[in-house]
PDB file of N, CA, C and O in Angstrom:
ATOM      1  N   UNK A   1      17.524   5.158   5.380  1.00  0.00           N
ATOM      2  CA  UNK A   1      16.303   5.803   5.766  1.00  0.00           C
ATOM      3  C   UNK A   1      15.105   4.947   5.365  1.00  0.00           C
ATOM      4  O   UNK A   1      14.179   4.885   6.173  1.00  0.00           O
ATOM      5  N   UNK A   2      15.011   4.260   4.179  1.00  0.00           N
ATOM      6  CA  UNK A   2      14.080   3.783   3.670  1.00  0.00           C
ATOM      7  C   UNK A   2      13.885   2.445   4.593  1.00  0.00           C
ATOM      8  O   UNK A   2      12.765   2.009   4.855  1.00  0.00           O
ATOM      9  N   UNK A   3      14.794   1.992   4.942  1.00  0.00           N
ATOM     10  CA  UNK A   3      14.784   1.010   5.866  1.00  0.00           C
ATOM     11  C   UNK A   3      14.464   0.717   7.373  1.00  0.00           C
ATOM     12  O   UNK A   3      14.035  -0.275   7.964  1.00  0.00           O
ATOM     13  N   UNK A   4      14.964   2.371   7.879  1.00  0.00           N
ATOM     14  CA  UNK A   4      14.298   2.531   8.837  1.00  0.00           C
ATOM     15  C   UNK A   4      12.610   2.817   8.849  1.00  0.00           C
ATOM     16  O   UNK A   4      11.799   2.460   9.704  1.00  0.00           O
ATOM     17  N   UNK A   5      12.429   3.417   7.872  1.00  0.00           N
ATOM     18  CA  UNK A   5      10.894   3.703   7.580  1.00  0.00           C
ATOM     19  C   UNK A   5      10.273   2.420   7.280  1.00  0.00           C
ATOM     20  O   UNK A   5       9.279   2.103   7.934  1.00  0.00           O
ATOM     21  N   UNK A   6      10.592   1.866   6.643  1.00  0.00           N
ATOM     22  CA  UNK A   6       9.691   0.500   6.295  1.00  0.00           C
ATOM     23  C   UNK A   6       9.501  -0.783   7.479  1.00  0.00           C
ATOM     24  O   UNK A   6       8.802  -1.797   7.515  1.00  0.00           O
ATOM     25  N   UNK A   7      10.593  -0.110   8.487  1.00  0.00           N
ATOM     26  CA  UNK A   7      10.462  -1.445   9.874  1.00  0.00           C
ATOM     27  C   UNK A   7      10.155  -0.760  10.604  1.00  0.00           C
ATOM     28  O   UNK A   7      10.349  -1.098  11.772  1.00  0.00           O
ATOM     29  N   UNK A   8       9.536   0.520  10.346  1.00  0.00           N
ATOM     30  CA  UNK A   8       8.975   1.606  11.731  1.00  0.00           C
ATOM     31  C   UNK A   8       7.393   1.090  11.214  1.00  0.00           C
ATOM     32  O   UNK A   8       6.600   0.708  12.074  1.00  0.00           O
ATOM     33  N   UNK A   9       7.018   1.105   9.832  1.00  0.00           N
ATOM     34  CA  UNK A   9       5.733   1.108   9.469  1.00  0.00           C
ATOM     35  C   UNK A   9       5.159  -0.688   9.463  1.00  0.00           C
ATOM     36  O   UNK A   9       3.971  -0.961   9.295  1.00  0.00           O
ATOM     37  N   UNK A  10       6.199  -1.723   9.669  1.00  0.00           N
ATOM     38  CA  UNK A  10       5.541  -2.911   9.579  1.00  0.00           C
ATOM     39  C   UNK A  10       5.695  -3.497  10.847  1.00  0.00           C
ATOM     40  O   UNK A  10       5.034  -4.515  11.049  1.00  0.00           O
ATOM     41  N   UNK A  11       6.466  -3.056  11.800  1.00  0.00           N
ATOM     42  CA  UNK A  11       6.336  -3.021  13.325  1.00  0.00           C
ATOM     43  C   UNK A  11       5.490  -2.562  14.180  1.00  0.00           C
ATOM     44  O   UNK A  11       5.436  -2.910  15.359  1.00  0.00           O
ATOM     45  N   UNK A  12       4.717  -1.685  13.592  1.00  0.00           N
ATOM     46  CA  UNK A  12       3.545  -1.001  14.042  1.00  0.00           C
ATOM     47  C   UNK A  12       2.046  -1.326  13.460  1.00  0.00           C
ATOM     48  O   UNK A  12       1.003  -0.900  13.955  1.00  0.00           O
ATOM     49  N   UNK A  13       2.159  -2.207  12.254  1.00  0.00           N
ATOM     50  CA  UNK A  13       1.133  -1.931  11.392  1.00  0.00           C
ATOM     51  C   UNK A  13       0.034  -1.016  11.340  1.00  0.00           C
ATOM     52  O   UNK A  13      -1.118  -0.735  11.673  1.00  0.00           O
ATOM     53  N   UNK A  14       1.125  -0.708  10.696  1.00  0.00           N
ATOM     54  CA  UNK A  14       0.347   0.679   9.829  1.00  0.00           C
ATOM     55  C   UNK A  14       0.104   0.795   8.517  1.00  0.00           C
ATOM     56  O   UNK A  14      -0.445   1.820   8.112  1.00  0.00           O
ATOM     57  N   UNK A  15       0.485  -0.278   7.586  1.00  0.00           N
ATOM     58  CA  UNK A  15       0.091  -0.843   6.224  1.00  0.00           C
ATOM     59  C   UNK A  15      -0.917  -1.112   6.194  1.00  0.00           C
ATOM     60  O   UNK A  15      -1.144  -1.306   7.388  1.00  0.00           O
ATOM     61  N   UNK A  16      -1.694  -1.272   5.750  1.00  0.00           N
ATOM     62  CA  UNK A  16      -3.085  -1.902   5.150  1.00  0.00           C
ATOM     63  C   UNK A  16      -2.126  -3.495   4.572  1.00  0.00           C
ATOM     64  O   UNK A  16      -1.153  -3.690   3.843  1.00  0.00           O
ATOM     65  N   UNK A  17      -2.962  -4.277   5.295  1.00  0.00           N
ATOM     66  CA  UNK A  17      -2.103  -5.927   4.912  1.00  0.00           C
ATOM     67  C   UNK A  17      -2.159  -5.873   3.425  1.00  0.00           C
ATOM     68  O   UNK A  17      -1.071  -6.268   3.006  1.00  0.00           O
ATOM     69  N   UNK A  18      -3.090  -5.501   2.281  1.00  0.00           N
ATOM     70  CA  UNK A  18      -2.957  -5.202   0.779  1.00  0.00           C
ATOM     71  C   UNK A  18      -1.930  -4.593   0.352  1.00  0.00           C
ATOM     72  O   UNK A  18      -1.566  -4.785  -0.808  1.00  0.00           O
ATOM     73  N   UNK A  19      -1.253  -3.747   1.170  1.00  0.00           N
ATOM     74  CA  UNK A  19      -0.724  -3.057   0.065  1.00  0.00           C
ATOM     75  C   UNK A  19       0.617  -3.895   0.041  1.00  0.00           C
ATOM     76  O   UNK A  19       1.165  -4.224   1.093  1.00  0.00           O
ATOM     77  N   UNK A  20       1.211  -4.281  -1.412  1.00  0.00           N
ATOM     78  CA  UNK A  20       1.944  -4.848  -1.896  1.00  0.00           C
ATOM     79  C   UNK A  20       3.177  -4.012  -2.532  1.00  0.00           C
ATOM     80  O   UNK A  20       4.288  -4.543  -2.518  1.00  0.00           O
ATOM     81  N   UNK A  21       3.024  -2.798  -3.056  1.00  0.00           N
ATOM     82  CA  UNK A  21       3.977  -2.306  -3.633  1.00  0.00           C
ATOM     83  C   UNK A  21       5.498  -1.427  -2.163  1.00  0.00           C
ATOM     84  O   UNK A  21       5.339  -0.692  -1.189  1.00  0.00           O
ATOM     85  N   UNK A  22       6.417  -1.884  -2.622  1.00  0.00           N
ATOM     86  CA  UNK A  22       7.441  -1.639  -1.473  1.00  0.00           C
ATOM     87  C   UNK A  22       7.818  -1.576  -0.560  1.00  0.00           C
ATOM     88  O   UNK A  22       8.430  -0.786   0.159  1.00  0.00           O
ATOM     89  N   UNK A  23       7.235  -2.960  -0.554  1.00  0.00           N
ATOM     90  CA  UNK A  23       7.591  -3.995   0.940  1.00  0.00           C
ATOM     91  C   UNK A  23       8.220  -5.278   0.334  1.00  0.00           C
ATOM     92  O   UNK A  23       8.081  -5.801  -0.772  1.00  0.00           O
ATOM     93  N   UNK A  24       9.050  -5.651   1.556  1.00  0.00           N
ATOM     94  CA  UNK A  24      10.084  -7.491   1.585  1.00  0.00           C
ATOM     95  C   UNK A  24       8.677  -7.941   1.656  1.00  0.00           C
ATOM     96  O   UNK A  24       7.720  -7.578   2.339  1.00  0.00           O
ATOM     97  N   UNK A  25       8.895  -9.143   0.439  1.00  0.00           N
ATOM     98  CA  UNK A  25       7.982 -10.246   0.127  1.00  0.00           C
ATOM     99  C   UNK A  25       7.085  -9.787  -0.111  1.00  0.00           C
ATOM    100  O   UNK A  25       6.144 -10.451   0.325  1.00  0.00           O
ATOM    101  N   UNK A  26       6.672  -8.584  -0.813  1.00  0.00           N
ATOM    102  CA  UNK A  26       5.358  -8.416  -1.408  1.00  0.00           C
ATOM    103  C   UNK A  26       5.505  -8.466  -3.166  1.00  0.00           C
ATOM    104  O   UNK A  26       6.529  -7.949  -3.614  1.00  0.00           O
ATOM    105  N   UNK A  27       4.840  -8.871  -3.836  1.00  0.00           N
ATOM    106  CA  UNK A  27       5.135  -8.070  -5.034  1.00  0.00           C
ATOM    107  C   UNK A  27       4.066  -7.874  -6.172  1.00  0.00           C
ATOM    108  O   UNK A  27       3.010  -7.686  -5.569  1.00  0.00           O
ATOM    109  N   UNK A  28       3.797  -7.819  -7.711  1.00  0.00           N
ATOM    110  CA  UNK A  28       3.016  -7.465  -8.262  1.00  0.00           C
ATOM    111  C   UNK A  28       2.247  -8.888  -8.291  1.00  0.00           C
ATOM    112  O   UNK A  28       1.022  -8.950  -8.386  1.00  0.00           O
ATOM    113  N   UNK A  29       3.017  -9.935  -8.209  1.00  0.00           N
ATOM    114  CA  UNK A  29       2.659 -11.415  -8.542  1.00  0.00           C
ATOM    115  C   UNK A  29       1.991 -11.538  -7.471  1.00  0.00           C
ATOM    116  O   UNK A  29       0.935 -12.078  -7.800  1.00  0.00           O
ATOM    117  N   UNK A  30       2.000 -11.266  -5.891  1.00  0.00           N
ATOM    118  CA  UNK A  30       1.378 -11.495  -5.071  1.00  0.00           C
ATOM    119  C   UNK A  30       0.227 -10.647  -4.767  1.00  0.00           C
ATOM    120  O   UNK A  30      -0.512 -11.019  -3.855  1.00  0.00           O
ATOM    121  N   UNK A  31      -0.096  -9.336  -5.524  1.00  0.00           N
ATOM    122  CA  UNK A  31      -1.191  -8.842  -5.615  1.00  0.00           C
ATOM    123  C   UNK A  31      -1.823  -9.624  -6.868  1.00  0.00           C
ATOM    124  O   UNK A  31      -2.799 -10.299  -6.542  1.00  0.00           O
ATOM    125  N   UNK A  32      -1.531  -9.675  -8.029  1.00  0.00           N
ATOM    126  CA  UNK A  32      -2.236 -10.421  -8.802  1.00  0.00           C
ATOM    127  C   UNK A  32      -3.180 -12.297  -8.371  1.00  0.00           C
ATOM    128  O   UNK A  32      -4.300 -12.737  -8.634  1.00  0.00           O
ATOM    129  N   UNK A  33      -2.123 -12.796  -7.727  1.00  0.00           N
ATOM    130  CA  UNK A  33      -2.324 -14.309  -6.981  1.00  0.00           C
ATOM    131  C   UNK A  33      -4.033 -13.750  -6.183  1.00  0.00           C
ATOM    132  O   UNK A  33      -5.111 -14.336  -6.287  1.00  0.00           O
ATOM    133  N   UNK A  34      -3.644 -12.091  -5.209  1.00  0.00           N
ATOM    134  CA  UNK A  34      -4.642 -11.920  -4.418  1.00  0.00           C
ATOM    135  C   UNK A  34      -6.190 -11.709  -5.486  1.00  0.00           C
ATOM    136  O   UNK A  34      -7.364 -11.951  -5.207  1.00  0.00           O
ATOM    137  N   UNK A  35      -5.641 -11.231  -6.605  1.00  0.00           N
ATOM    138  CA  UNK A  35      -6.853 -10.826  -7.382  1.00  0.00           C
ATOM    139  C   UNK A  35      -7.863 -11.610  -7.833  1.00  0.00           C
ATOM    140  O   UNK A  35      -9.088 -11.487  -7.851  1.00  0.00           O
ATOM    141  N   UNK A  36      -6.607 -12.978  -8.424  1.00  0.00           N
ATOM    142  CA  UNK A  36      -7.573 -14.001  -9.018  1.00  0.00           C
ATOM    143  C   UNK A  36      -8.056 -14.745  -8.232  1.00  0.00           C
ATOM    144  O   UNK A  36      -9.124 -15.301  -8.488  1.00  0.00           O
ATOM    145  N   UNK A  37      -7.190 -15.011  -6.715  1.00  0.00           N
ATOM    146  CA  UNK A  37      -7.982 -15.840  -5.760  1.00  0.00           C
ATOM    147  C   UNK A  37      -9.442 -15.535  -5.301  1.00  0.00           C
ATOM    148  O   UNK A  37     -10.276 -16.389  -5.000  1.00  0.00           O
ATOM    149  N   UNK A  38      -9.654 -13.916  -5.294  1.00  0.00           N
ATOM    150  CA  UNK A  38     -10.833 -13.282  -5.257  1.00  0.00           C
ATOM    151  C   UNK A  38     -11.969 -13.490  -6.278  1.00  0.00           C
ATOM    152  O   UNK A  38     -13.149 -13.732  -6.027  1.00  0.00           O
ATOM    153  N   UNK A  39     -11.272 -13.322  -7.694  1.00  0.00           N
ATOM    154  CA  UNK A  39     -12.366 -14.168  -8.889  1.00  0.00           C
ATOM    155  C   UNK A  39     -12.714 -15.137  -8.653  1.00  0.00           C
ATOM    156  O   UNK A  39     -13.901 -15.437  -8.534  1.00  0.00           O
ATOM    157  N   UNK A  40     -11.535 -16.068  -8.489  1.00  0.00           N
ATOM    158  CA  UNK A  40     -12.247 -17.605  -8.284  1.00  0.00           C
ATOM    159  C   UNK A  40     -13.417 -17.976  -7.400  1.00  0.00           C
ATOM    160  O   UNK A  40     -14.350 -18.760  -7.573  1.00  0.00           O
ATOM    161  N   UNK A  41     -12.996 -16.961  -6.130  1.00  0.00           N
ATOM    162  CA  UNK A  41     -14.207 -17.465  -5.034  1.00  0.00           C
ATOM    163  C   UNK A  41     -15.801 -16.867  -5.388  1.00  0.00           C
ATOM    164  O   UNK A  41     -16.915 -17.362  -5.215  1.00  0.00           O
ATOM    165  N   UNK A  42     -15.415 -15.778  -5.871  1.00  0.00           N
ATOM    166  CA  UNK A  42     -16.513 -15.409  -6.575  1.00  0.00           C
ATOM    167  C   UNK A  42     -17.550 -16.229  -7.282  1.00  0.00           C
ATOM    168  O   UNK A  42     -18.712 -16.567  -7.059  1.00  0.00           O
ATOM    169  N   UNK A  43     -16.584 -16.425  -8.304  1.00  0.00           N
ATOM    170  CA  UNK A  43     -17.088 -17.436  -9.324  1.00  0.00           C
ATOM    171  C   UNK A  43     -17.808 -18.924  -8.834  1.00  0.00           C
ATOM    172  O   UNK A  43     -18.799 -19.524  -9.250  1.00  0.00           O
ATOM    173  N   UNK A  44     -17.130 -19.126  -8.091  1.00  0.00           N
ATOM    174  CA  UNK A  44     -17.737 -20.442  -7.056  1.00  0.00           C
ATOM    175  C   UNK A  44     -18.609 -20.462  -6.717  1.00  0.00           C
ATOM    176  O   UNK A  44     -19.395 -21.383  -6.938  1.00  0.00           O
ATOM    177  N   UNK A  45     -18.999 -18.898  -5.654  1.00  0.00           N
ATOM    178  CA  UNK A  45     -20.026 -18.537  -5.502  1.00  0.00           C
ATOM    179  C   UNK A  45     -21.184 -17.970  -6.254  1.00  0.00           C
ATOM    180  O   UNK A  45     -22.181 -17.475  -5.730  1.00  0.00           O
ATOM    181  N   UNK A  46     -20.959 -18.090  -7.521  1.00  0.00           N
ATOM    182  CA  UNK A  46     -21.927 -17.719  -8.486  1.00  0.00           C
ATOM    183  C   UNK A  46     -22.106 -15.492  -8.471  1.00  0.00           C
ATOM    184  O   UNK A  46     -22.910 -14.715  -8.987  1.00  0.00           O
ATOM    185  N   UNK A  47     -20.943 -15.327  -7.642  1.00  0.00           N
ATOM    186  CA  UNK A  47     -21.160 -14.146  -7.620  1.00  0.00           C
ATOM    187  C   UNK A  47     -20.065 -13.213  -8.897  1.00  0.00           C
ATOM    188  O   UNK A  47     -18.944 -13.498  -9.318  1.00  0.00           O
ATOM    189  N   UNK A  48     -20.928 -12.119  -9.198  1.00  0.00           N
ATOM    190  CA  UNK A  48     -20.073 -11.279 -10.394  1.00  0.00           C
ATOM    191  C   UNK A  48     -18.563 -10.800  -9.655  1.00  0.00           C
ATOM    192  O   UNK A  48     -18.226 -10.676  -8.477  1.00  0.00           O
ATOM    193  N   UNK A  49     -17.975 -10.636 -10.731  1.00  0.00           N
ATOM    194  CA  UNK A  49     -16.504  -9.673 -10.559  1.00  0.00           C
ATOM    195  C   UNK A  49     -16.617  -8.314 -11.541  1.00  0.00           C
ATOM    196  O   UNK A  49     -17.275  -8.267 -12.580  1.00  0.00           O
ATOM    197  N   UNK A  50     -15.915  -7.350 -11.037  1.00  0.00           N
ATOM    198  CA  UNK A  50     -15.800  -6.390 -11.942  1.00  0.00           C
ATOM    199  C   UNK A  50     -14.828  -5.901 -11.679  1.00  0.00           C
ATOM    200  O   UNK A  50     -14.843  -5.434 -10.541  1.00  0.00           O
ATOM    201  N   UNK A  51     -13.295  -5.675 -12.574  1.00  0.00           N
ATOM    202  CA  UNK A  51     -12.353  -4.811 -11.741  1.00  0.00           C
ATOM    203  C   UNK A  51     -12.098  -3.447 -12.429  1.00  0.00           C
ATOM    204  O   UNK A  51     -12.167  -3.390 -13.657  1.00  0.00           O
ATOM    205  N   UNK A  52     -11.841  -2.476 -11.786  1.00  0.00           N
ATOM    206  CA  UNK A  52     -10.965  -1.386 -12.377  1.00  0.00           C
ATOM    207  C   UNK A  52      -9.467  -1.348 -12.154  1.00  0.00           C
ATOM    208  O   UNK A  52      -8.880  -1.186 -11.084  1.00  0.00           O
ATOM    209  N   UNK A  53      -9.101  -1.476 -13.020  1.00  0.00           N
ATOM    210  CA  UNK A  53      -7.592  -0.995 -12.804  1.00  0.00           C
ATOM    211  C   UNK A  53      -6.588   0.180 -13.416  1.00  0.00           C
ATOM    212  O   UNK A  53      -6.317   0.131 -14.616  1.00  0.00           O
ATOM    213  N   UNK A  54      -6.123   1.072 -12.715  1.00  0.00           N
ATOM    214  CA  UNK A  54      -5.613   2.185 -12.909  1.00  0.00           C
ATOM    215  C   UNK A  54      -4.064   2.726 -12.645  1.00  0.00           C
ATOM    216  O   UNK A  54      -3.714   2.902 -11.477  1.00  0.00           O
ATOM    217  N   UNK A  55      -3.270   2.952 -13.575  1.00  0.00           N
ATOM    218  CA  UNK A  55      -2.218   3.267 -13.481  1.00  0.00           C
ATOM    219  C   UNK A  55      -1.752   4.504 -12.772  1.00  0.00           C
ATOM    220  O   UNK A  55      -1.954   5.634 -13.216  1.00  0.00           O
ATOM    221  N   UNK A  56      -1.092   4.234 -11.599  1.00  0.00           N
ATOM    222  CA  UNK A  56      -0.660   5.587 -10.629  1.00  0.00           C
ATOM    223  C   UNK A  56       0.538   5.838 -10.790  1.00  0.00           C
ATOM    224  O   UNK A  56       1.221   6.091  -9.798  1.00  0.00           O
ATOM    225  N   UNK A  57       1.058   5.835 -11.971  1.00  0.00           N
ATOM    226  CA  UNK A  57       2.557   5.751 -12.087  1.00  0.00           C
ATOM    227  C   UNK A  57       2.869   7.149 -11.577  1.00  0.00           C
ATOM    228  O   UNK A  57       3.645   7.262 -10.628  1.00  0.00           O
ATOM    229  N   UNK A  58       2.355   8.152 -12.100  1.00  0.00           N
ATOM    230  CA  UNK A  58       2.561   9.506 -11.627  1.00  0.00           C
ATOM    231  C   UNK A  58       2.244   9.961 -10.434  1.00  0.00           C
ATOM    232  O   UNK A  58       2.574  11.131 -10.238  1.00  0.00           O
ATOM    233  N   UNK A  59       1.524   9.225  -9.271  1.00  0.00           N
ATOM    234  CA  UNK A  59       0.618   9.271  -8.400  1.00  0.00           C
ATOM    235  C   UNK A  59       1.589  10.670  -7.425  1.00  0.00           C
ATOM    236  O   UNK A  59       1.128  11.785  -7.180  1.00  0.00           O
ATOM    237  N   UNK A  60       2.874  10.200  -7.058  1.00  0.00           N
ATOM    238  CA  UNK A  60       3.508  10.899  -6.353  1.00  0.00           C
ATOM    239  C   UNK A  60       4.081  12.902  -7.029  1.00  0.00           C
ATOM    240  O   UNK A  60       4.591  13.888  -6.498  1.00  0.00           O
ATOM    241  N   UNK A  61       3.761  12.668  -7.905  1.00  0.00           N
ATOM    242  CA  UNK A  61       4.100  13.922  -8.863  1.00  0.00           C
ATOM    243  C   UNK A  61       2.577  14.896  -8.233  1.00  0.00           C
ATOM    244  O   UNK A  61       2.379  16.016  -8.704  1.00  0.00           O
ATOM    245  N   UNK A  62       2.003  14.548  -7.597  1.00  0.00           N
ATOM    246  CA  UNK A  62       0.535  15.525  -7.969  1.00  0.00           C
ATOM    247  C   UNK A  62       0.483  15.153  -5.779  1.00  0.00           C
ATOM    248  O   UNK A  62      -0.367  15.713  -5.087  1.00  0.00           O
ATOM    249  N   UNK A  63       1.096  14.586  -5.425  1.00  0.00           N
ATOM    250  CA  UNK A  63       1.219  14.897  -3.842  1.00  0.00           C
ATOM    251  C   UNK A  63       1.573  15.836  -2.806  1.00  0.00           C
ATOM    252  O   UNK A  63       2.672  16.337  -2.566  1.00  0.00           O
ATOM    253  N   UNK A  64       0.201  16.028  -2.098  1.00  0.00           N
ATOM    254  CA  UNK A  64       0.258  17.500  -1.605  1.00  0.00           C
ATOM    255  C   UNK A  64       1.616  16.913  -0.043  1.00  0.00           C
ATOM    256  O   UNK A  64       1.606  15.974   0.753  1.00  0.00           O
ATOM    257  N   UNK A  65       2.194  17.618  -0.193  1.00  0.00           N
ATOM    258  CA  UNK A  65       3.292  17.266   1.034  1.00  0.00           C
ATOM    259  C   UNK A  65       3.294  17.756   2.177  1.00  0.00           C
ATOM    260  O   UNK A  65       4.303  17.552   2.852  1.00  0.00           O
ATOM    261  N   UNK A  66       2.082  18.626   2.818  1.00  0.00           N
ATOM    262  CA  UNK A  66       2.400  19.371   3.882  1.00  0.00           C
ATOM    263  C   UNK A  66       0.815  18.051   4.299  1.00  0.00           C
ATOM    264  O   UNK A  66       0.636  17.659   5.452  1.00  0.00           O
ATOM    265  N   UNK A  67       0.076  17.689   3.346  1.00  0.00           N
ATOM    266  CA  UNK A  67      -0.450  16.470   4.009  1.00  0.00           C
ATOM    267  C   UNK A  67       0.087  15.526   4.274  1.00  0.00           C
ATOM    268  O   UNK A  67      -0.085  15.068   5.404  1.00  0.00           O
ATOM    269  N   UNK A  68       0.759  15.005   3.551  1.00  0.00           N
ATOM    270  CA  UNK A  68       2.098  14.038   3.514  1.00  0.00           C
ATOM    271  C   UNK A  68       2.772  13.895   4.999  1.00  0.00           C
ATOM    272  O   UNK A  68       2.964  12.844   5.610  1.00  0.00           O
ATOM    273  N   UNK A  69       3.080  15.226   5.418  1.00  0.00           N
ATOM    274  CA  UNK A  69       3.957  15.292   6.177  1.00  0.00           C
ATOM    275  C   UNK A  69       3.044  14.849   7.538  1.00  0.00           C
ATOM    276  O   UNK A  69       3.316  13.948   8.332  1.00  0.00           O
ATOM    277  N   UNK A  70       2.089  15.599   7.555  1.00  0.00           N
ATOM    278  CA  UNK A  70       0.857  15.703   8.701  1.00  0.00           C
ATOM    279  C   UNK A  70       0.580  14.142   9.201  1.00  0.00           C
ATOM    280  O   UNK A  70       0.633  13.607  10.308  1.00  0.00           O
ATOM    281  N   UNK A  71       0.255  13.655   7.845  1.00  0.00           N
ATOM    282  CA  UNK A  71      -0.108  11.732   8.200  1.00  0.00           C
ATOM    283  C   UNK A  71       1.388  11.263   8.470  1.00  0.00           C
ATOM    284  O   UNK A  71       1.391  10.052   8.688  1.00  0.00           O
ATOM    285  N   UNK A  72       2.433  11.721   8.518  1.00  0.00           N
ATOM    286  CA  UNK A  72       3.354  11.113   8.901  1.00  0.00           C
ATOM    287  C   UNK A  72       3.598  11.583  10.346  1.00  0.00           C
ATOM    288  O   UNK A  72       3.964  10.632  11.037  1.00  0.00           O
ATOM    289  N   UNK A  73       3.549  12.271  10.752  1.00  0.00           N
ATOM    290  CA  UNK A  73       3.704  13.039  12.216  1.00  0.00           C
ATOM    291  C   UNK A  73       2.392  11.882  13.105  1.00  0.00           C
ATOM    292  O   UNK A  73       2.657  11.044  13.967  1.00  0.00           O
ATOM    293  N   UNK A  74       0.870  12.244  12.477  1.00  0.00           N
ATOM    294  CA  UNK A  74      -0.115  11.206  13.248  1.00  0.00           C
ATOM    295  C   UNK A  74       0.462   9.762  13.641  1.00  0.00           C
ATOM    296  O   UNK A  74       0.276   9.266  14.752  1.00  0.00           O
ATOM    297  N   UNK A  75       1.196   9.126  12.591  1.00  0.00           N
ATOM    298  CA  UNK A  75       1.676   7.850  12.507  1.00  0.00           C
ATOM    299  C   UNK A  75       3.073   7.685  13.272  1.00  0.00           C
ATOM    300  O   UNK A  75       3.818   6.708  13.200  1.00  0.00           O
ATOM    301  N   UNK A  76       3.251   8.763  13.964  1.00  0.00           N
ATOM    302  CA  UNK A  76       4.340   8.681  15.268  1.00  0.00           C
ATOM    303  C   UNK A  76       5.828   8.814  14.699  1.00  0.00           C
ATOM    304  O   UNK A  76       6.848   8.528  15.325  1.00  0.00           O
ATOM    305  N   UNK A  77       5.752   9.347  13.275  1.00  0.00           N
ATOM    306  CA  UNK A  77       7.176   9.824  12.376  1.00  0.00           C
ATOM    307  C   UNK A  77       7.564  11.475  12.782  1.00  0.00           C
ATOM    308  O   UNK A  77       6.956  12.518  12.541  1.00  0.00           O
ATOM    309  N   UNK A  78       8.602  11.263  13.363  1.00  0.00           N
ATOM    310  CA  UNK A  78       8.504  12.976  13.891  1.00  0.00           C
ATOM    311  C   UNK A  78       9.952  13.060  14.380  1.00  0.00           C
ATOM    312  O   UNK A  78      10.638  12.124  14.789  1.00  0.00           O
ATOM    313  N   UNK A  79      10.354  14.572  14.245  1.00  0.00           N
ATOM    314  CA  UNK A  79      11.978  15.134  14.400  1.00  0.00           C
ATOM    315  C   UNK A  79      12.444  15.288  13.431  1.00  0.00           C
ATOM    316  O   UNK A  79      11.693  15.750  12.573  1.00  0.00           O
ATOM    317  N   UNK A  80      13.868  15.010  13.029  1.00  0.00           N
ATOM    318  CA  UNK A  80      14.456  15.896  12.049  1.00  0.00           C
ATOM    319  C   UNK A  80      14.255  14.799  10.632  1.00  0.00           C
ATOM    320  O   UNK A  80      15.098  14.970   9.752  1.00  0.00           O
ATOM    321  N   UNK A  81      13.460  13.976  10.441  1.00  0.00           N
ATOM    322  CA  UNK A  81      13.060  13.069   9.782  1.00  0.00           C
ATOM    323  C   UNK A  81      12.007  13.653   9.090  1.00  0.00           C
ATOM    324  O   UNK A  81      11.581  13.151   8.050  1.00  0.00           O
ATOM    325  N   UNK A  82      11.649  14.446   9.466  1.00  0.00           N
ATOM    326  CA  UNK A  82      10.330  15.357   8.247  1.00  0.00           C
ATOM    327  C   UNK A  82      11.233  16.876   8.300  1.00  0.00           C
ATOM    328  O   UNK A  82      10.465  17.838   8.302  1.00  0.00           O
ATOM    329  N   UNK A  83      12.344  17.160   8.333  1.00  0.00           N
ATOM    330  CA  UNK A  83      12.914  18.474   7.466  1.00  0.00           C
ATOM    331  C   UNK A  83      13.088  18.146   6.481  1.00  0.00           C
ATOM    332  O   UNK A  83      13.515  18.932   5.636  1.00  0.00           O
TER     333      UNK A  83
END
């Protein structure tokens, strides 16, 4: 399932090209690579950085699912795949 879902969602793009977490060939190293490449240019440019960073480890524990389900139906996921 997870597999079908993940080549339904990168066949279509429907990712945001950022997001890195649980996708082939993405990983924490390649969001980090994206972070500092962003400082650096900054910095080049004499312009500030500021980051926040926030742990969503729980993120999915507090997810309303009948929205869940809704953005999955918009995004052309539909049939016995959302029972």
């Amino acid at each position: 399932m997870f597999k079908r879902l993940s080549d339904f969602l990168e066949n279509n793009n429907i990712l945001y090209e950022y997001q890195f977490g649980f996708r082939k060939n993405y990983s924490t190293s390649h969001a980090m690579m994206e972070v500092m490449d962003n400082i650096y240019q900054n910095w080049d440019n004499h312009e500030l950085t500021i980051g926040i960073f926030l742990d969503l480890q729980k993120a999915f524990d507090t997810v309303n699912y009948d929205i869940l389900l809704k953005k999955l139906e918009i995004y052309g996921i539909r049939g016995i795949v959302l029972k």
